[in-house]
C-alpha positions as CSV (number, residue, x, y, z in Angstrom):
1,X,-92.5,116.9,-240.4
2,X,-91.6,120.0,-242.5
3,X,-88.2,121.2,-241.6
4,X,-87.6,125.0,-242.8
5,X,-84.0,126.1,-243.3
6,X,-82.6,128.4,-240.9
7,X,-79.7,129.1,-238.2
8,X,-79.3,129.6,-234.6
9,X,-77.6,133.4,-235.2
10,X,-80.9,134.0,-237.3
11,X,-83.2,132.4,-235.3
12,X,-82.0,134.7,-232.0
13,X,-82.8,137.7,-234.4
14,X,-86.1,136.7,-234.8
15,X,-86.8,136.0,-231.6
16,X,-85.6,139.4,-230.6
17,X,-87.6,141.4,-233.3
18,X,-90.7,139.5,-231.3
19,X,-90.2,141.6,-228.3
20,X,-88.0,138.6,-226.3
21,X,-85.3,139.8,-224.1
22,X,-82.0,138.2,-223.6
23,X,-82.0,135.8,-220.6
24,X,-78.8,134.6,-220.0
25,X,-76.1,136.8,-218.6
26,X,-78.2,139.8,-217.9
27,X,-79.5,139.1,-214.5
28,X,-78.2,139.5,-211.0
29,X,-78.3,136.0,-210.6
30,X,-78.0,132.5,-212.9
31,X,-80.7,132.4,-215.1
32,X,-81.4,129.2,-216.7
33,X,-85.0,127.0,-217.5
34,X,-87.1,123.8,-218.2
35,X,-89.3,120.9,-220.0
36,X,-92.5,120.3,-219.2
37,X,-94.5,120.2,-216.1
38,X,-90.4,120.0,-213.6
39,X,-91.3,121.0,-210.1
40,X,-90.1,121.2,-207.0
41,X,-90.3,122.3,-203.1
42,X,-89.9,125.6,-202.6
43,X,-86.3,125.9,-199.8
44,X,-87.4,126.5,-196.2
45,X,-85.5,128.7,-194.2
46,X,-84.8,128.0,-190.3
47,X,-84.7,130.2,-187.6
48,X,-81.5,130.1,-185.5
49,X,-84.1,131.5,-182.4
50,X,-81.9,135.1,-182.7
51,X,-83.7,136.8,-185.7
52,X,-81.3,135.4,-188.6
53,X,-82.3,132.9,-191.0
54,X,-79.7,129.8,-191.1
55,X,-79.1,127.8,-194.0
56,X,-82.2,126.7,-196.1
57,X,-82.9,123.1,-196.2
58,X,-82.2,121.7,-199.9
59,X,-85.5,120.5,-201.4
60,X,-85.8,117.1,-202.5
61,X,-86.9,116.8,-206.5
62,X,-87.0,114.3,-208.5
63,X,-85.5,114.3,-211.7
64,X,-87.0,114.3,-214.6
65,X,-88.2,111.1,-216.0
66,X,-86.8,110.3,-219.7
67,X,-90.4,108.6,-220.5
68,X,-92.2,112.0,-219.7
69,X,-90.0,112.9,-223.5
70,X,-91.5,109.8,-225.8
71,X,-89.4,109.4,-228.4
72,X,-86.1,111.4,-227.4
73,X,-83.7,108.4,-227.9
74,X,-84.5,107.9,-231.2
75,X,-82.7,109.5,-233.9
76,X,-85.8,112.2,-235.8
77,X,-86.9,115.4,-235.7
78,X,-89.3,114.7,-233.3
79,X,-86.7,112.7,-231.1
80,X,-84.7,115.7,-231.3
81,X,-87.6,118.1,-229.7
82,X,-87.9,115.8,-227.1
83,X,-84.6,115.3,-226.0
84,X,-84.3,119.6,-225.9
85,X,-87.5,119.9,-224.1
86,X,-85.7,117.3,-221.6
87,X,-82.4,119.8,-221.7
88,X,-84.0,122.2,-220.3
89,X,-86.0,120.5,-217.8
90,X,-82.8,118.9,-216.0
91,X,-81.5,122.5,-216.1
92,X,-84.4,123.7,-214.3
93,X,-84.1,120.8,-211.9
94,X,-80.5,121.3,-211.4
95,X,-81.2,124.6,-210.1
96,X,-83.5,123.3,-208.0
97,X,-80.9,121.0,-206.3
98,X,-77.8,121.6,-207.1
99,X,-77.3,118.2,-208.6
100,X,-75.1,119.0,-212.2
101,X,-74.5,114.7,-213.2
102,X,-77.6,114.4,-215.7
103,X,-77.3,117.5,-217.1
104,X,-73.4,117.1,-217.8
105,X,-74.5,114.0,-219.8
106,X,-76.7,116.1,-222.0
107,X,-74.6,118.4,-223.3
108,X,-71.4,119.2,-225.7
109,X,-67.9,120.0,-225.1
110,X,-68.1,123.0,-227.4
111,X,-71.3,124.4,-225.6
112,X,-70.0,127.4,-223.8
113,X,-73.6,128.5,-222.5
114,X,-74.5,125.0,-220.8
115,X,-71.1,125.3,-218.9
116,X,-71.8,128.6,-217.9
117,X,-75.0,127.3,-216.6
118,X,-73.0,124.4,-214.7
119,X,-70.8,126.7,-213.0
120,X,-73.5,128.9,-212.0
121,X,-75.3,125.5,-210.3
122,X,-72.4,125.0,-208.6
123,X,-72.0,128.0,-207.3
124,X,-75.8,128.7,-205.8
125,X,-75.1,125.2,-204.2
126,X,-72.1,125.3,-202.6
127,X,-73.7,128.7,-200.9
128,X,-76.4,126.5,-199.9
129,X,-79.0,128.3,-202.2
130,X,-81.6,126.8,-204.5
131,X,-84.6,127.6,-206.8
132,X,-88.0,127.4,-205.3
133,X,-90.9,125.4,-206.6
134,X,-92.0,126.2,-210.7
135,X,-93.4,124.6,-213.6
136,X,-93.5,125.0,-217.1
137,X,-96.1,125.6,-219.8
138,X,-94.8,124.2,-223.3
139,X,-96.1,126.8,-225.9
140,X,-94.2,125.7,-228.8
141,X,-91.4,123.3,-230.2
142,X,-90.4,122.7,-234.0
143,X,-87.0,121.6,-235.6
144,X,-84.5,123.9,-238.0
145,X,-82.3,122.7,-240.6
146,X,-79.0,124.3,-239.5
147,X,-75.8,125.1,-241.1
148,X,-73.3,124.6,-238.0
149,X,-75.3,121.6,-236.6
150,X,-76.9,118.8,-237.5
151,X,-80.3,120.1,-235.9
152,X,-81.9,123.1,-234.4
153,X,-84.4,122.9,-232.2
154,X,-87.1,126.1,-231.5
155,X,-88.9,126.1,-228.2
156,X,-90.8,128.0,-226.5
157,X,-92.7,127.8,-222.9
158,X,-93.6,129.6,-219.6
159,X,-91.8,129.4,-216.5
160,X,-94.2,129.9,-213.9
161,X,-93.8,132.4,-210.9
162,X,-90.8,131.6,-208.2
163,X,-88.0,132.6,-206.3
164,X,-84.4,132.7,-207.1
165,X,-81.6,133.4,-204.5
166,X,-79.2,135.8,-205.1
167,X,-76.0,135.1,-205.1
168,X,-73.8,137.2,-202.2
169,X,-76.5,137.9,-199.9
170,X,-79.2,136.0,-198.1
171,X,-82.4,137.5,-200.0
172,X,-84.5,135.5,-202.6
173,X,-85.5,137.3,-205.4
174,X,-88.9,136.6,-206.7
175,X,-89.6,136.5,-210.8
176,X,-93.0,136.7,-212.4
177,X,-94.8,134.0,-214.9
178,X,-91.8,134.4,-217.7
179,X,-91.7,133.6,-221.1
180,X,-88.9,131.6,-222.5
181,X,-87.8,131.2,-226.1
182,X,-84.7,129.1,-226.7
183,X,-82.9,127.4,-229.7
184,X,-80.7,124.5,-229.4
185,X,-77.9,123.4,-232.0
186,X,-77.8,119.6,-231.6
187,X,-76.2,116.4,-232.9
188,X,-76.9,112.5,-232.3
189,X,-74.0,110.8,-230.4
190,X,-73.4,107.3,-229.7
191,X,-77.2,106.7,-229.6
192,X,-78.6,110.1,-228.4
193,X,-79.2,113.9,-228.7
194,X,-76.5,116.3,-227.3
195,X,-76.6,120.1,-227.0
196,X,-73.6,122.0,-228.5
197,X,-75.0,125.4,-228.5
198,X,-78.0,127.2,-227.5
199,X,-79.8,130.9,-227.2
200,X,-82.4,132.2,-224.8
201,X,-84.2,135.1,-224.5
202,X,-87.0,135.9,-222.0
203,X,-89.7,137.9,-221.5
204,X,-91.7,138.3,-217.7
205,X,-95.4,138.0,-219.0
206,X,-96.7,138.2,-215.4
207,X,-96.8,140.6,-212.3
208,X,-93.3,141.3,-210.8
């Protein structure tokens, strides 16, 4: 595989310059993503027989499976996409249950955007809130040499429509098919990929 020379900062710019918008931070609620086809039930809401909704019941998901990413323990470019494309589908199913373990084991101490996106888990969870049923659409992945890591990883896919709650208030809010472009600084550590640092940016490519 060809790797071509470039750096996370530079790589954000690009993706901006492509009409991407950034993802993290900028919305009313957590805003994280996925791997490859991560679902899950959509949170149903009982009546208490007065009008109000009580708490939703937490969906049950299972994780993503490590075989659906060939290749990811092994230390090559190609084991590096596939550990990032698995990243990000434990962060779409930890917002989907509220379970933080896997993804903690994925990631770097220095990576301040994966603990933001562990705190904001924690938060929707303890409120009793979840992300509703989505998949993803893998549109591209490639690898970077990088400058501050030992890899970069580009990749690229589509959330699909669902609902996320917001936090404070009882409403879901409900997010069109999105485009998701994302690059991950990575290292291998005692025998697999970890995330130190990564970019997002997003763009809603459907009705919403």
């Amino acid at each position: 595989m060809t790797t071509t020379r470039r750096t996370l900062s530079s790589l954000a710019v690009l993706a901006l310059a492509a009409g991407l918008i950034t993802g993290c931070g900028d919305k009313d609620e957590p805003t994280p993503s996925a791997g490859s086809e991560a679902t899950a039930s959509a949170p149903k809401e009982q009546s208490d027989g007065g009008g109000e909704s009580a708490k939703p019941t937490k969906p049950d998901v299972p994780k993503p499976d490590p075989k659906d990413y060939p290749g990811m323990d092994e230390h090559t470019d190609e084991g590096a996409e596939q550990a990032y494309r698995y990243f990000w589908a434990v962060v779409l199913w930890s917002y989907q249950t509220g379970d933080t373990e896997v993804l903690k084991s994925l990631i770097g101490e220095s990576c301040a955007s994966c603990d933001q996106n562990l705190r904001d888990v924690e938060k929707l969870n303890k409120a009793g809130k979840w992300w509703s049923q989505a998949t993803i659409d893998d549109r591209d992945l490639r690898t970077y040499e990088s400058e501050k890591h030992e890899i970069e990883v580009g990749y690229t896919f589509i959330l699909s429509a669902h609902s996320e709650p917001v936090y404070g208030n009882s409403r879901l809010k409900q997010e069109p098919d999105t485009r998701y472009g994302t690059v991950g600084g990575m290292s291998w550590s005692k025998g697999s990929w970890v995330v130190h640092a990564f970019n997002l940016k997003t763009e809603k490519v459907g009705n919403g």
